[in-house]
ChimeraX commands (.cxc) that place a marker at each C-alpha (Angstrom):
marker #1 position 0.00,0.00,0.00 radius 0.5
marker #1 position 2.62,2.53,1.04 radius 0.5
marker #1 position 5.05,2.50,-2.30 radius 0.5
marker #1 position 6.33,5.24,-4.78 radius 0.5
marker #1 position 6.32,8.36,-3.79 radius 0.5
marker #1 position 4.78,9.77,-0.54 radius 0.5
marker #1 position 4.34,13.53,0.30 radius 0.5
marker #1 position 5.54,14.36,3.99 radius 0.5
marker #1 position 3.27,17.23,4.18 radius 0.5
marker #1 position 3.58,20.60,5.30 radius 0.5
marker #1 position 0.31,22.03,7.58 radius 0.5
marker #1 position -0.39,25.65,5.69 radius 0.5
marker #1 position -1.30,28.20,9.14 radius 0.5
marker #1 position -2.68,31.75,9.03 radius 0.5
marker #1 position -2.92,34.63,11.81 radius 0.5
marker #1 position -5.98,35.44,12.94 radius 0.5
marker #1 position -7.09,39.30,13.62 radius 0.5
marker #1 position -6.27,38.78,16.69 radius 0.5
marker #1 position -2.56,37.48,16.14 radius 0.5
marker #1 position -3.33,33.40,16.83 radius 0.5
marker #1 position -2.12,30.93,14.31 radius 0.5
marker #1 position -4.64,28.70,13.21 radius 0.5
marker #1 position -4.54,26.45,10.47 radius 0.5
marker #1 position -5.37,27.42,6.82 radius 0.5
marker #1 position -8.12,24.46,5.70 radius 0.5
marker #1 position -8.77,26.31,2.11 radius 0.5
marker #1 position -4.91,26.07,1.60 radius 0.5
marker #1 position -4.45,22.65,2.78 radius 0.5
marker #1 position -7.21,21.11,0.66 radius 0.5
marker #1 position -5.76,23.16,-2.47 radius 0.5
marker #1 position -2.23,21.27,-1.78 radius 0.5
marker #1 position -3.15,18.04,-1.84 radius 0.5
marker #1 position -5.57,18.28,-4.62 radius 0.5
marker #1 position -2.22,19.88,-6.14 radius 0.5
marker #1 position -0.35,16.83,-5.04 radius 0.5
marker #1 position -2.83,14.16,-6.94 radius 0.5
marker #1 position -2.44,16.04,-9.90 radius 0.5
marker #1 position 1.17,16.23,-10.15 radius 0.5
marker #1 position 1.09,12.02,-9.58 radius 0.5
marker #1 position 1.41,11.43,-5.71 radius 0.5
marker #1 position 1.58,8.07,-4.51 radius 0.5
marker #1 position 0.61,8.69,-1.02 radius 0.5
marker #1 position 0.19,11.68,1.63 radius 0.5
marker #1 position 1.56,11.55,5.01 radius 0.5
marker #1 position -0.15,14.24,6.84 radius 0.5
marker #1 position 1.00,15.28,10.69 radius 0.5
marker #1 position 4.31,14.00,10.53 radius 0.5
marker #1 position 7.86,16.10,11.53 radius 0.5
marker #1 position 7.26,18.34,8.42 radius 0.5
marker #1 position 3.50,19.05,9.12 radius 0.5
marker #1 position 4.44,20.60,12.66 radius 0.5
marker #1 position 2.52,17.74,14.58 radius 0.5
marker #1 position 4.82,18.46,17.82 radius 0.5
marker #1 position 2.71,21.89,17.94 radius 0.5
marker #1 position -0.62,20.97,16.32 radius 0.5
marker #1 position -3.30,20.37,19.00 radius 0.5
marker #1 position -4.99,17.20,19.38 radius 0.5
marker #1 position -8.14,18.86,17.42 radius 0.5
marker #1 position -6.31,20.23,15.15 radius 0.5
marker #1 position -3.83,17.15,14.23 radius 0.5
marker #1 position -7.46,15.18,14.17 radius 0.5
marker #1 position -8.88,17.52,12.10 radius 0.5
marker #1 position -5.67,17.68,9.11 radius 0.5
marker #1 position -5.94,13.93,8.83 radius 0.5
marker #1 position -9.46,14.31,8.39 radius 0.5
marker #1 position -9.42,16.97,5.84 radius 0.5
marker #1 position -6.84,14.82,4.16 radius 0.5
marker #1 position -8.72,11.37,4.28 radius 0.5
marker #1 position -12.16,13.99,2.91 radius 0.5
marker #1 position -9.89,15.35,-0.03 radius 0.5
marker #1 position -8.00,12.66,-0.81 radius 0.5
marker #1 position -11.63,10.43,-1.41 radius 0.5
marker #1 position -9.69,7.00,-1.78 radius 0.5
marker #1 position -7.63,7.95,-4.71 radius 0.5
marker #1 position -3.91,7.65,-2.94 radius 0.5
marker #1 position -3.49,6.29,0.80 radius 0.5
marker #1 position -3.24,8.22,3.53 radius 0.5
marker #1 position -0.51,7.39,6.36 radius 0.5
marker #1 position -1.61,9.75,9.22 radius 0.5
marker #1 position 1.84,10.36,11.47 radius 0.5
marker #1 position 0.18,9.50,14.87 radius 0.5
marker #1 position 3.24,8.96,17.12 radius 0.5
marker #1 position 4.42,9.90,20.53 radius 0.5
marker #1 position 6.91,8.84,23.64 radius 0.5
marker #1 position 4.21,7.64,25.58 radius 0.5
marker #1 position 2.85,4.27,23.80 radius 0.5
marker #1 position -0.89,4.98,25.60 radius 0.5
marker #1 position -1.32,8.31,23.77 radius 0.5
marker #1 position 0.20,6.89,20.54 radius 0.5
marker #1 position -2.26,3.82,20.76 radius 0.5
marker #1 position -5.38,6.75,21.67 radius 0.5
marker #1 position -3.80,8.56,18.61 radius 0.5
marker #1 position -3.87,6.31,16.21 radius 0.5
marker #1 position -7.32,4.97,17.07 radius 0.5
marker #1 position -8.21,8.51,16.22 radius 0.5
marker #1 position -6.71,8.52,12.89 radius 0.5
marker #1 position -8.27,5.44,12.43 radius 0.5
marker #1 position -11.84,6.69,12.95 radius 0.5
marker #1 position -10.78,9.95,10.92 radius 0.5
marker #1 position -10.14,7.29,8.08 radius 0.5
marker #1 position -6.41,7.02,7.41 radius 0.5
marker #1 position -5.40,4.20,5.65 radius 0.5
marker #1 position -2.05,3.41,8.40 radius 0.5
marker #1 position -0.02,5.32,10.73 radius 0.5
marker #1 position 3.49,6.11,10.58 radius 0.5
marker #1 position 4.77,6.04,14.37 radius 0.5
marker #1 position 7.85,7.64,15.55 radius 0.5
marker #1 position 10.66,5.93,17.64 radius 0.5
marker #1 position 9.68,7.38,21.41 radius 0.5
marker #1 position 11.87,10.36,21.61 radius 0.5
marker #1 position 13.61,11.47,25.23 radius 0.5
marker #1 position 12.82,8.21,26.57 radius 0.5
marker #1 position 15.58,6.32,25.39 radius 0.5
marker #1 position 13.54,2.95,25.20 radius 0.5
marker #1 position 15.84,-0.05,24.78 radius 0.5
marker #1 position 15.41,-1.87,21.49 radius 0.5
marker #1 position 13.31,-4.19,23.00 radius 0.5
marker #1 position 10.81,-1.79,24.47 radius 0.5
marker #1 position 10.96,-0.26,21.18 radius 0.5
marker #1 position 9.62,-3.98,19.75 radius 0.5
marker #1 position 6.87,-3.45,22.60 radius 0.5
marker #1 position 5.81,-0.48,21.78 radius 0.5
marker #1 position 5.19,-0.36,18.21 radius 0.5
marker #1 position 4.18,-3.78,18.43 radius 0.5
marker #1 position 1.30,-2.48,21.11 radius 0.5
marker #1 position 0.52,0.52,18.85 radius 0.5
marker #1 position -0.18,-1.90,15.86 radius 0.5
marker #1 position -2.01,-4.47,17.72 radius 0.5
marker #1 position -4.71,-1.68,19.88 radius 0.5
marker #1 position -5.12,0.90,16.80 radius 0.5
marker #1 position -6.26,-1.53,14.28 radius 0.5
marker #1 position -4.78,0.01,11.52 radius 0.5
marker #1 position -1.16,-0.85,9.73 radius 0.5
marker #1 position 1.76,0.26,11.17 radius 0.5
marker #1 position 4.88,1.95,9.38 radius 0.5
marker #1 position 7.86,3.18,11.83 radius 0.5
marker #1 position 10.03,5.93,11.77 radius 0.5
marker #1 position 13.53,5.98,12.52 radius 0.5
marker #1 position 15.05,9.51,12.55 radius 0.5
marker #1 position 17.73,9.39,15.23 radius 0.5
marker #1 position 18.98,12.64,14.54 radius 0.5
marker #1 position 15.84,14.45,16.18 radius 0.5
marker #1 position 14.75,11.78,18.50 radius 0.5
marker #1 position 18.16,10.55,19.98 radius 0.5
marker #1 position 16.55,6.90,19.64 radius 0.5
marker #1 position 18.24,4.60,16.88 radius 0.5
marker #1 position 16.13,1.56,15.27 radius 0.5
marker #1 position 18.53,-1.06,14.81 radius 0.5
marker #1 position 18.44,-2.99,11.31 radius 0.5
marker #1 position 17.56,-6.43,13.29 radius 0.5
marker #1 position 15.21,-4.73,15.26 radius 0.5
marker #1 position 13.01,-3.71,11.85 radius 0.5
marker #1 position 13.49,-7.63,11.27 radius 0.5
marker #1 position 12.34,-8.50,14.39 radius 0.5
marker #1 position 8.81,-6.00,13.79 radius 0.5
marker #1 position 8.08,-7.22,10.60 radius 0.5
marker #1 position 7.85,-10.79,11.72 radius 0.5
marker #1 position 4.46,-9.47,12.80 radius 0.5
marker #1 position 2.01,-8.56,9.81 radius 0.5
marker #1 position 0.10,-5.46,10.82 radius 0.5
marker #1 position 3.70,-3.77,10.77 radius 0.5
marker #1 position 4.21,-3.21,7.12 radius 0.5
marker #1 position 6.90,-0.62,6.74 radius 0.5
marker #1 position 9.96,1.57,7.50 radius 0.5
marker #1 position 10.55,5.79,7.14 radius 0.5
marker #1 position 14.37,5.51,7.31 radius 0.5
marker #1 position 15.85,8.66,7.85 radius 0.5
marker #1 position 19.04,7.70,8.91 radius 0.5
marker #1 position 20.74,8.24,5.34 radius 0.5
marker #1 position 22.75,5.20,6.21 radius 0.5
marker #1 position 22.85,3.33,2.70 radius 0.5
marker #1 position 24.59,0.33,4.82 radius 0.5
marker #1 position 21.62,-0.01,6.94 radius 0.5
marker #1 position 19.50,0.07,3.69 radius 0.5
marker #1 position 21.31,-2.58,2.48 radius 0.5
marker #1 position 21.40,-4.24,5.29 radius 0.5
marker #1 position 17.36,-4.33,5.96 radius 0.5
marker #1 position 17.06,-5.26,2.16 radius 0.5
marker #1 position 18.80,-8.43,2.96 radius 0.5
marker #1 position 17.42,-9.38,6.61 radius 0.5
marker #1 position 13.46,-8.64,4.55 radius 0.5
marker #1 position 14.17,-10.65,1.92 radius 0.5
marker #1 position 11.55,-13.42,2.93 radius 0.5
marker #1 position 9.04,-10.24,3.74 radius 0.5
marker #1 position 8.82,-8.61,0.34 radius 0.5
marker #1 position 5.44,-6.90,1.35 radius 0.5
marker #1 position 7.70,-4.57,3.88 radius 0.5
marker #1 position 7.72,-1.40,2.62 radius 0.5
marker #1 position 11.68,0.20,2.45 radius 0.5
marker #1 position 10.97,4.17,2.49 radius 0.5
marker #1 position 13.48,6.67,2.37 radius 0.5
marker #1 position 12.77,9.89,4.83 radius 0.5
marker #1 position 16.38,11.48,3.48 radius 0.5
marker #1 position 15.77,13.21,0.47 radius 0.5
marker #1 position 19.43,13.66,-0.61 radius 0.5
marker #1 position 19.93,9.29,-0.94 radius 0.5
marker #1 position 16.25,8.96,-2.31 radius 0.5
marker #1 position 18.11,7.58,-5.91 radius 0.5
marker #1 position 21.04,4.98,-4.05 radius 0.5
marker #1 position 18.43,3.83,-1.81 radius 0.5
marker #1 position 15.84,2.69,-4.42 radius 0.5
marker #1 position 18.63,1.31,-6.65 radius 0.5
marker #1 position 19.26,-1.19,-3.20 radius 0.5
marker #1 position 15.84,-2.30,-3.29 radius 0.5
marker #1 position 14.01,0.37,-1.51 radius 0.5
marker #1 position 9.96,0.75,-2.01 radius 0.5
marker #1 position 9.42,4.41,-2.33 radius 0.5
marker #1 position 10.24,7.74,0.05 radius 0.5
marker #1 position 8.22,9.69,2.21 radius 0.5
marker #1 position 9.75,13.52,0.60 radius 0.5
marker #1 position 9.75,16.81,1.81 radius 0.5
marker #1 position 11.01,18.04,-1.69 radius 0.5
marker #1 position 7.60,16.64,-2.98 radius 0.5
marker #1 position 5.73,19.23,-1.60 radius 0.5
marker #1 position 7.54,22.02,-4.01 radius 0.5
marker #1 position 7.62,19.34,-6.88 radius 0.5
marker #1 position 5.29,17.03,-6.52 radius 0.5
marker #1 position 6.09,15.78,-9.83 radius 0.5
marker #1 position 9.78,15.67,-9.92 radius 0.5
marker #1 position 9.32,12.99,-7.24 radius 0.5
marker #1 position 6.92,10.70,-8.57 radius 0.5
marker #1 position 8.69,10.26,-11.63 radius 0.5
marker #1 position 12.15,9.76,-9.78 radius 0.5
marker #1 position 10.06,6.58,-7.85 radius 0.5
marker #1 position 8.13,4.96,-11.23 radius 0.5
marker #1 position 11.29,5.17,-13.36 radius 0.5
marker #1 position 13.04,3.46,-10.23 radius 0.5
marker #1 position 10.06,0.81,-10.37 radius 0.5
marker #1 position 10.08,0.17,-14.14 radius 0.5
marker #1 position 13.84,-0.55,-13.71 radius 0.5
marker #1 position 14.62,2.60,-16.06 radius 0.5
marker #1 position 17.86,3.58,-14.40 radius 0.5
marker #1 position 19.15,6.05,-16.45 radius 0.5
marker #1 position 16.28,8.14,-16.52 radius 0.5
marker #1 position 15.91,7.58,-12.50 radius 0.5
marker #1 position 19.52,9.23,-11.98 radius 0.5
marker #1 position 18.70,11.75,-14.08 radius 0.5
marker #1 position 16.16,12.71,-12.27 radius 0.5
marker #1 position 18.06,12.26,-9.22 radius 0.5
marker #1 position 20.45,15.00,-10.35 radius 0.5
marker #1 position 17.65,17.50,-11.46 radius 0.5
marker #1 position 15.89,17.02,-7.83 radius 0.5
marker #1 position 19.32,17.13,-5.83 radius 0.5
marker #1 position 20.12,20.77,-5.69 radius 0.5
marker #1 position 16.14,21.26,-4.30 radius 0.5
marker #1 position 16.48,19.00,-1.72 radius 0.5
marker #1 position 19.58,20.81,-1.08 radius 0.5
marker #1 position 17.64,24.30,-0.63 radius 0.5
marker #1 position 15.29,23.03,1.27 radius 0.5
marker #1 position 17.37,21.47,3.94 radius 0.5
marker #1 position 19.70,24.97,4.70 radius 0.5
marker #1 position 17.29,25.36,8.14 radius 0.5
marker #1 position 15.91,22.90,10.01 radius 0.5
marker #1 position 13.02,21.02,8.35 radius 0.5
marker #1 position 9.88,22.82,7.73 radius 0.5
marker #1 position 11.02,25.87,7.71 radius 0.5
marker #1 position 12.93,26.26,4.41 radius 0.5
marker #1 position 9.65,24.23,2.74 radius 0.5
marker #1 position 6.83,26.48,4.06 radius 0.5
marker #1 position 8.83,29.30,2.88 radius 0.5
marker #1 position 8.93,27.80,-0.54 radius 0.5
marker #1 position 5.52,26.63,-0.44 radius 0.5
marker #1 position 4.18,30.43,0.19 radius 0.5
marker #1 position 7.00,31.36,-2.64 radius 0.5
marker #1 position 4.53,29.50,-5.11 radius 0.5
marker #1 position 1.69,30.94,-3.60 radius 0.5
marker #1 position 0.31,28.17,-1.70 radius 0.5
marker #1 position -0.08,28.94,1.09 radius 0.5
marker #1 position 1.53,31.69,4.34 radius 0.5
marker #1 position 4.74,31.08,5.75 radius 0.5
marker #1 position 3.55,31.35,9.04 radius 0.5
marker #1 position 5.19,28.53,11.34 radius 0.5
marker #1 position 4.78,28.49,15.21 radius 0.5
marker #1 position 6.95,28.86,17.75 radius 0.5
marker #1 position 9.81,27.25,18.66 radius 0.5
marker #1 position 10.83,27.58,15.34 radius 0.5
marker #1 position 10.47,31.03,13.31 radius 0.5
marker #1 position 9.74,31.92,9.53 radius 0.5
marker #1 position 12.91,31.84,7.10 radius 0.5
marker #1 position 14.69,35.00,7.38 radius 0.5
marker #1 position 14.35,37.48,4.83 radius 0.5
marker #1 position 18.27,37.01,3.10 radius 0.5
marker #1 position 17.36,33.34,2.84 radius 0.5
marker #1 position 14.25,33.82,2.04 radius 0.5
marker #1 position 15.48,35.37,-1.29 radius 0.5
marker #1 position 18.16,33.13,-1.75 radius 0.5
marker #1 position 15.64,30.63,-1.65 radius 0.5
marker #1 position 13.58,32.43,-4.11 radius 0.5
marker #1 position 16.45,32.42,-6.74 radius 0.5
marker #1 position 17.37,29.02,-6.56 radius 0.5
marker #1 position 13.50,27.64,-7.24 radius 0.5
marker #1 position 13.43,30.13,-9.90 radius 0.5
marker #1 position 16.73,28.52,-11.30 radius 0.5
marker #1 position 15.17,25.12,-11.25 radius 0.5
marker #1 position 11.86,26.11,-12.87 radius 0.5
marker #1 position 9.85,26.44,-9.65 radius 0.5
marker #1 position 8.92,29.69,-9.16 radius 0.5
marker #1 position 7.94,32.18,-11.71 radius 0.5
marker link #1:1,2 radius 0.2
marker link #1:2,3 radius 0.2
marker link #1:3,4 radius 0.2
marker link #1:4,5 radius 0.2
marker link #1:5,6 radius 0.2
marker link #1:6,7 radius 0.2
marker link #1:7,8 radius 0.2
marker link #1:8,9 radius 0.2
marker link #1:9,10 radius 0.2
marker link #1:10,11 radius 0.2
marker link #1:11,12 radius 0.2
marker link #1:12,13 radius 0.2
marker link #1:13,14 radius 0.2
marker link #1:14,15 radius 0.2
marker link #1:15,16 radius 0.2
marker link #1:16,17 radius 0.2
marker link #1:17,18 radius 0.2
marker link #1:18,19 radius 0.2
marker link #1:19,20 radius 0.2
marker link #1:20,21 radius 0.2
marker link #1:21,22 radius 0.2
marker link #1:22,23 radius 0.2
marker link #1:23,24 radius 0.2
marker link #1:24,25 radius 0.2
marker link #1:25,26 radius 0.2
marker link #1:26,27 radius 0.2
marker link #1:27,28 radius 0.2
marker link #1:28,29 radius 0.2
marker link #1:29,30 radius 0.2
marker link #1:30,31 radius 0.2
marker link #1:31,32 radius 0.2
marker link #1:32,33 radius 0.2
marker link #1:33,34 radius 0.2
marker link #1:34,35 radius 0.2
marker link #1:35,36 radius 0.2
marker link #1:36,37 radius 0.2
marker link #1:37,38 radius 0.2
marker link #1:38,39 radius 0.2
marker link #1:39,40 radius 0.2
marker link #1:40,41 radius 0.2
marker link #1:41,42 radius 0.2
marker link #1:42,43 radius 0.2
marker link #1:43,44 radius 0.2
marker link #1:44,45 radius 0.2
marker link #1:45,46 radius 0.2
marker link #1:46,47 radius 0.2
marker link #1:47,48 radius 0.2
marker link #1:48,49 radius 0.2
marker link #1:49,50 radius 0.2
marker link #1:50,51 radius 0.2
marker link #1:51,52 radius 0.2
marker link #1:52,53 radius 0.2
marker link #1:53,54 radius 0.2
marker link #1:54,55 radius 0.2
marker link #1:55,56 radius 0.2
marker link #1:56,57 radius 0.2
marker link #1:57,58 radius 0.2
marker link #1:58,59 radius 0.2
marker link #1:59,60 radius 0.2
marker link #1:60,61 radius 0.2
marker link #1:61,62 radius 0.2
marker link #1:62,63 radius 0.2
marker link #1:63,64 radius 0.2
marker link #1:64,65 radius 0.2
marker link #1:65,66 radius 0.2
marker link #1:66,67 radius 0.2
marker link #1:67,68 radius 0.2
marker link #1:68,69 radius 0.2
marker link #1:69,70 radius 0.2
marker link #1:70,71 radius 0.2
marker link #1:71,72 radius 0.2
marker link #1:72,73 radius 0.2
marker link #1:73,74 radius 0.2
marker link #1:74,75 radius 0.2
marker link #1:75,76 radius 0.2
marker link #1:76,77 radius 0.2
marker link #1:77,78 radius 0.2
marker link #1:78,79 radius 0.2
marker link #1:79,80 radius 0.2
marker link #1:80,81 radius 0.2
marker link #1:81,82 radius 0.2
marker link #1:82,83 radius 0.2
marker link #1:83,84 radius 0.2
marker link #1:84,85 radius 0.2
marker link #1:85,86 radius 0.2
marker link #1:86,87 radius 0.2
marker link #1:87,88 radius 0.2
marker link #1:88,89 radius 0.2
marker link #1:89,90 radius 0.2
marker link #1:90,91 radius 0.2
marker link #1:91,92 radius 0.2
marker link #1:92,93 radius 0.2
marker link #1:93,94 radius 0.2
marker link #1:94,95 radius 0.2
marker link #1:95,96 radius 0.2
marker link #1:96,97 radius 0.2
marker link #1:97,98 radius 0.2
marker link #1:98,99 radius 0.2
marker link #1:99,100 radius 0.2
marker link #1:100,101 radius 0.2
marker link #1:101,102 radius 0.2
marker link #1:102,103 radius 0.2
marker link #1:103,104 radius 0.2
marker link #1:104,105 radius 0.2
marker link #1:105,106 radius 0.2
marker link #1:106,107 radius 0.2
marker link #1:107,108 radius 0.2
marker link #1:108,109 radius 0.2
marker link #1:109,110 radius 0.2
marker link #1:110,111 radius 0.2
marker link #1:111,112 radius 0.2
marker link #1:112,113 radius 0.2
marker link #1:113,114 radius 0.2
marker link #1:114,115 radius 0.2
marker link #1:115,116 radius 0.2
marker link #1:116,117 radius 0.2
marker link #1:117,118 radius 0.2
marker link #1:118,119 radius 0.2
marker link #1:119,120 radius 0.2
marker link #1:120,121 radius 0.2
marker link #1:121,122 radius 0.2
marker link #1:122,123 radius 0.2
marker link #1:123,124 radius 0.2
marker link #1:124,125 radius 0.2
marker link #1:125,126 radius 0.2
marker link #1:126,127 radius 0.2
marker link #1:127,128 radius 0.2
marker link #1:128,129 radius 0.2
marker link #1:129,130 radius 0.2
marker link #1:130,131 radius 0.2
marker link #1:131,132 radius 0.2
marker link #1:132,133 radius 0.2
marker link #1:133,134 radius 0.2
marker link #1:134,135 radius 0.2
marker link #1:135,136 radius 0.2
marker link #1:136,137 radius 0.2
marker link #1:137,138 radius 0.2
marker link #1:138,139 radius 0.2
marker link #1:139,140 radius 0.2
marker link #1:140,141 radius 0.2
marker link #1:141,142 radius 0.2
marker link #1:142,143 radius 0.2
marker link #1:143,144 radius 0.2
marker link #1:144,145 radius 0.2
marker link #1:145,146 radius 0.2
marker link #1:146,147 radius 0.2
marker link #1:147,148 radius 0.2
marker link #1:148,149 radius 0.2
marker link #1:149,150 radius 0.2
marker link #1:150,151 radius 0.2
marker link #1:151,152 radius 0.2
marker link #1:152,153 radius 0.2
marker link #1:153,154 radius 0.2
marker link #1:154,155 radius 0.2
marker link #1:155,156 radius 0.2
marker link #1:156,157 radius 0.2
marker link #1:157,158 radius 0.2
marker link #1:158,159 radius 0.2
marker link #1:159,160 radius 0.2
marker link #1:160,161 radius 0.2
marker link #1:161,162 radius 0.2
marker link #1:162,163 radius 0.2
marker link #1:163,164 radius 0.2
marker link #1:164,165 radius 0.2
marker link #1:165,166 radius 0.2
marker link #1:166,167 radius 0.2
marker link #1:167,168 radius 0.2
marker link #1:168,169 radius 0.2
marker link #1:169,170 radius 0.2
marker link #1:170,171 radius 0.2
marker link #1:171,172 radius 0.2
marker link #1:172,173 radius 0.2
marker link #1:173,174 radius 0.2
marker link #1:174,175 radius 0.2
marker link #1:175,176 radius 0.2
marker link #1:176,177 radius 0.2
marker link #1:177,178 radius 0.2
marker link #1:178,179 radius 0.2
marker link #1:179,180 radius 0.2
marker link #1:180,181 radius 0.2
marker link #1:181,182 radius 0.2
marker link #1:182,183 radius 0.2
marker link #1:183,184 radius 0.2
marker link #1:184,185 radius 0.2
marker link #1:185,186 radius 0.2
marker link #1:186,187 radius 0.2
marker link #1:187,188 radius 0.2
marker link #1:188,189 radius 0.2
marker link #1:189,190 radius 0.2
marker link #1:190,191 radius 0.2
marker link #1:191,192 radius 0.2
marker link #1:192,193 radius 0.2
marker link #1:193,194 radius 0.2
marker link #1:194,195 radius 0.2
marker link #1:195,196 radius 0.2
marker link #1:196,197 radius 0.2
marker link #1:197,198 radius 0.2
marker link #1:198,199 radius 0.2
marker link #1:199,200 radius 0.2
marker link #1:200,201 radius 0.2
marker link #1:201,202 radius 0.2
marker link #1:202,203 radius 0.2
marker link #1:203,204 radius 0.2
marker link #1:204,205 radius 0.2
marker link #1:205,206 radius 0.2
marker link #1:206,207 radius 0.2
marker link #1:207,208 radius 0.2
marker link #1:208,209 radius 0.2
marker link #1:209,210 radius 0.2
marker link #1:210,211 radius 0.2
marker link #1:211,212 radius 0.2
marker link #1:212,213 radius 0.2
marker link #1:213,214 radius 0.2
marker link #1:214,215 radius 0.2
marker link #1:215,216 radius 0.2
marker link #1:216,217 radius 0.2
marker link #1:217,218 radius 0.2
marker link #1:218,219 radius 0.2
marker link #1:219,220 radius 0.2
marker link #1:220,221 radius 0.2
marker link #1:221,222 radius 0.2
marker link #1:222,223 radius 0.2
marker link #1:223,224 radius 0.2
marker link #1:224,225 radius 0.2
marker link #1:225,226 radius 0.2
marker link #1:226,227 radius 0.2
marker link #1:227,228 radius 0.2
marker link #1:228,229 radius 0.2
marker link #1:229,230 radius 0.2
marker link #1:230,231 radius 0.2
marker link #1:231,232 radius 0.2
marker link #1:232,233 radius 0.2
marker link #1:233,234 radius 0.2
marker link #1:234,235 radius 0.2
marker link #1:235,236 radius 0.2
marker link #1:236,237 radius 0.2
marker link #1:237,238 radius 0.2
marker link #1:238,239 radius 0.2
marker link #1:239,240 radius 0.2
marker link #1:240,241 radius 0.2
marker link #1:241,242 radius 0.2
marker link #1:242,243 radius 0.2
marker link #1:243,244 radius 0.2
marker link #1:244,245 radius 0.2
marker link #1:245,246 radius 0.2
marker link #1:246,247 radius 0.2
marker link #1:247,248 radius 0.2
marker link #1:248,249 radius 0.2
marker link #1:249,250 radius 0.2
marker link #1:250,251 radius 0.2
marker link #1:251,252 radius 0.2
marker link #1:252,253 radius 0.2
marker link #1:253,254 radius 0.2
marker link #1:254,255 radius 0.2
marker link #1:255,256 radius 0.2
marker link #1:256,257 radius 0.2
marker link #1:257,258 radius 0.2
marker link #1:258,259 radius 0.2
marker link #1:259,260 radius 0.2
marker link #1:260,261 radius 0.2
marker link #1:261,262 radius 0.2
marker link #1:262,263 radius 0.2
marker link #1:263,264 radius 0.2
marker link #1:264,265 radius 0.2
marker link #1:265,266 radius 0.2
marker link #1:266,267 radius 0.2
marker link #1:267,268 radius 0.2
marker link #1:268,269 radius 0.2
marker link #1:269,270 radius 0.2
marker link #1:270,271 radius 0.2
marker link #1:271,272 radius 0.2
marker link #1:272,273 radius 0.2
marker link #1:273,274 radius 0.2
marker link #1:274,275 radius 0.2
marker link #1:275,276 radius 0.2
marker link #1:276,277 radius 0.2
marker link #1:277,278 radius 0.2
marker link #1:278,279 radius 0.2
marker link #1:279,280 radius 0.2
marker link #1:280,281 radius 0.2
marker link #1:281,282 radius 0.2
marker link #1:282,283 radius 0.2
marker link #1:283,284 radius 0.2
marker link #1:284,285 radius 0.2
marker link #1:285,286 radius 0.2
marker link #1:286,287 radius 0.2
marker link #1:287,288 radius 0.2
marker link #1:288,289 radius 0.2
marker link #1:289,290 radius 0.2
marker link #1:290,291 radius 0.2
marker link #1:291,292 radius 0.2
marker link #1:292,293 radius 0.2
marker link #1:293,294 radius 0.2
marker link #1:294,295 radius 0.2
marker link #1:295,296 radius 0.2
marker link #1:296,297 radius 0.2
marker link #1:297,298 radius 0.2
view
């Protein structure tokens, strides 16, 4: 189910009158029918890029809703549902489930430190109370948790966990899962890394879960069917025309270089809430040149 290309998506915001940011529903429904047009695979709403570590319960509730109502079965829908507490992951996820998502993508519990056996226990308690497929996320490099390769093994010897988000960048470890999974070939292999999206499909990965894909939607998909049709050649190409986007897009710490190209195209405000603050203006136009340089921005 979740193969190809997947958009990590962004959560458009506006301020109110009175100076709240709230989130933009017009803009958000306009984006994803954008997405589906440009060839999507998949939308994975509420995740690290969608700003789900400052979204409300309501609100996250209400994105994967408006997602699942736009969407209207065409592409899944992997609603990001996770926590560091397994009980409000598990309530989560049963939430996402009645809002209609198709699976949830569940972090690795973050500040915790869970051993890689309570990691096993926890996703494997998140798939088994939500109902609903489970893919995991490993992105030690904002959680300080690491999912080992033989721990990924070890999850998908149960079947309602059908998938990895590796954001590691670790081609090794790609490898490395590609061989220990070779008896589970329904296991989904998702990049999270933009920059190793070609290298890890050419070792047998499934598909990626992009930030990139939100500013070309298109660019993406095409990297992930040539990839699938075995069309090499045209996949690196493509890997070479997307690099120097992802590359833009990853100056500041992820979303805030993507919302600010988002509103570039007009899609939507670059309002972003606190901690984290709206690209500068210098970059800002730096970022602006470089999208017009690729054929992004007119």
């Amino acid at each position: 189910m979740f193969r190809g290309a997947l958009t990590a998506l962004i959560t458009p915001m506006r301020r109110t009158a009175g100076g709240a940011s709230e989130l933009d529903e017009p803009a958000l429904v306009a984006l994803v029918e954008a997405q589906l047009a440009a060839g999507i695979h998949g939308l994975v709403p509420c995740g690290t890029t969608g700003e789900a570590s400052t979204l409300s319960v309501g609100e996250h509730l209400r994105v994967v809703e408006l997602v699942v109502k736009t969407v209207r079965g065409r592409v899944p829908v992997l609603a990001g549902a996770g926590a560091n507490d397994t009980a409000k992951a598990i309530e989560l996820a049963k939430a996402c489930k009645a809002a209609g998502a198709d699976g949830t993508l569940q972090v690795t519990p973050y500040y915790n430190r869970p051993t890689q056996a309570g990691l096993v226990a926890h996703f494997r308690a998140v798939a088994e109370a939500s109902g609903l497929p489970v893919v995991v996320y490993n992105v030690p490099g904002r959680t300080g948790c690491d999912l080992q390769a033989e721990t990924v093994a070890e999850l998908a010897a149960d079947p309602k966990i059908v998938g990895i988000k590796d954001a590691t960048a670790d081609l090794n470890r790609a490898a490395r899962m590609r061989e220990l999974l070779a008896h589970r070939r329904d296991f989904a292999l998702l990049s999270g890394d933009d920059f190793t999206v070609f290298p890890f499909l050419a070792l047998g990965g499934h598909g990626v879960i992009s930030v990139t894909s939100n500013v070309a939607p298109q660019w993406v998909a095409a990297l992930c069917n040539a990839a699938a049709a075995g069309r090499w050649d045209d996949a690196r190409a493509l890997h070479d025309r997307h690099y120097p986007l992802a590359r833009a897009l990853f100056g500041q710490p992820n979303p805030i270089p993507v919302k600010a190209a988002v509103a570039l195209q007009g899609r939507c405000t670059d309002d972003i809430r606190l901690p984290l603050l709206a690209l500068d203006r210098p970059s800002r136009d730096g970022l602006a040149d470089t999208l017009r340089s690729l054929g992004l921005l007119s």
